[in-house]
C-alpha positions in Angstrom: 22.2 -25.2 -14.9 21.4 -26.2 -18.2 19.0 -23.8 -19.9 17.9 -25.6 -22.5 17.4 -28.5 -20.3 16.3 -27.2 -17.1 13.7 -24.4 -18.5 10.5 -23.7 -19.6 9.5 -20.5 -21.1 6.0 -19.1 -19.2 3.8 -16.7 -20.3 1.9 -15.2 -17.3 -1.6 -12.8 -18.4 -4.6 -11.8 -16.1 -7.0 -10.2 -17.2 -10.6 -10.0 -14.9 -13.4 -7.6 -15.2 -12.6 -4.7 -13.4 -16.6 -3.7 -12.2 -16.8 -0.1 -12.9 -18.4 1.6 -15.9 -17.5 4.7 -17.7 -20.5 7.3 -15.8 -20.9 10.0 -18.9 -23.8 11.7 -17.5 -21.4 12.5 -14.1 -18.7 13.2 -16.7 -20.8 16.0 -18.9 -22.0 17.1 -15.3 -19.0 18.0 -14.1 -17.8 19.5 -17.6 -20.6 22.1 -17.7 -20.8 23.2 -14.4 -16.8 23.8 -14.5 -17.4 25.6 -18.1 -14.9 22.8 -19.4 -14.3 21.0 -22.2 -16.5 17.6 -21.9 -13.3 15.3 -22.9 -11.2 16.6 -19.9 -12.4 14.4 -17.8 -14.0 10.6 -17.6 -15.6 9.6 -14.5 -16.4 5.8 -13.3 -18.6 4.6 -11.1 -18.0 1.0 -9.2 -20.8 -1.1 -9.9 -20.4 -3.5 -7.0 -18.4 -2.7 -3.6 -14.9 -3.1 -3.4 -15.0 -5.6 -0.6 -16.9 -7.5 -3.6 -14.2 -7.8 -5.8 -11.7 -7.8 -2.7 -10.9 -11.8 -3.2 -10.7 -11.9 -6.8 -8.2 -9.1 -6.4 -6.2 -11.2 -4.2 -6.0 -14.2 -5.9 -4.6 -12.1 -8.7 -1.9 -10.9 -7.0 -1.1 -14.0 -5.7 -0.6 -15.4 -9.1 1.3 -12.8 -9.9 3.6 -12.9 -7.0 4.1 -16.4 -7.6 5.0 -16.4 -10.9 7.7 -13.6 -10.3 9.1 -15.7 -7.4 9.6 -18.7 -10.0 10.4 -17.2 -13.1 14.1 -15.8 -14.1 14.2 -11.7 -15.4 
């Protein structure tokens, strides 16, 4: 096999909207009523179901597996 002949360098990169938003007001909830620091912790909240986003999830993985299944380390 001929590298420079039988080759192709491939980038792979995904990126998709994830549907959850940063949720401050659960986050300073949470904070006071544990007499913590407000930065400890960041809470999300899923703005659609998962089953919503269940499909687009898959695809991704699919391309993913795919690609790693024809691409050389």
């Amino acid at each position: 096999m001929d590298l420079s002949r039988d080759a192709m360098l491939v980038g792979l990169r995904i990126s998709a909207w994830s549907g959850r938003l940063y949720d401050r007001e659960a986050s300073d909830h949470v904070a006071a009523h544990h007499d913590a620091n407000s930065s400890v912790g960041r809470y999300n909240k899923r703005l659609l179901p998962k089953a919503a986003l269940a499909a687009l999830n898959a695809t991704m993985n699919e391309a993913r597996t795919r690609h790693y299944s024809n691409s050389l380390p």
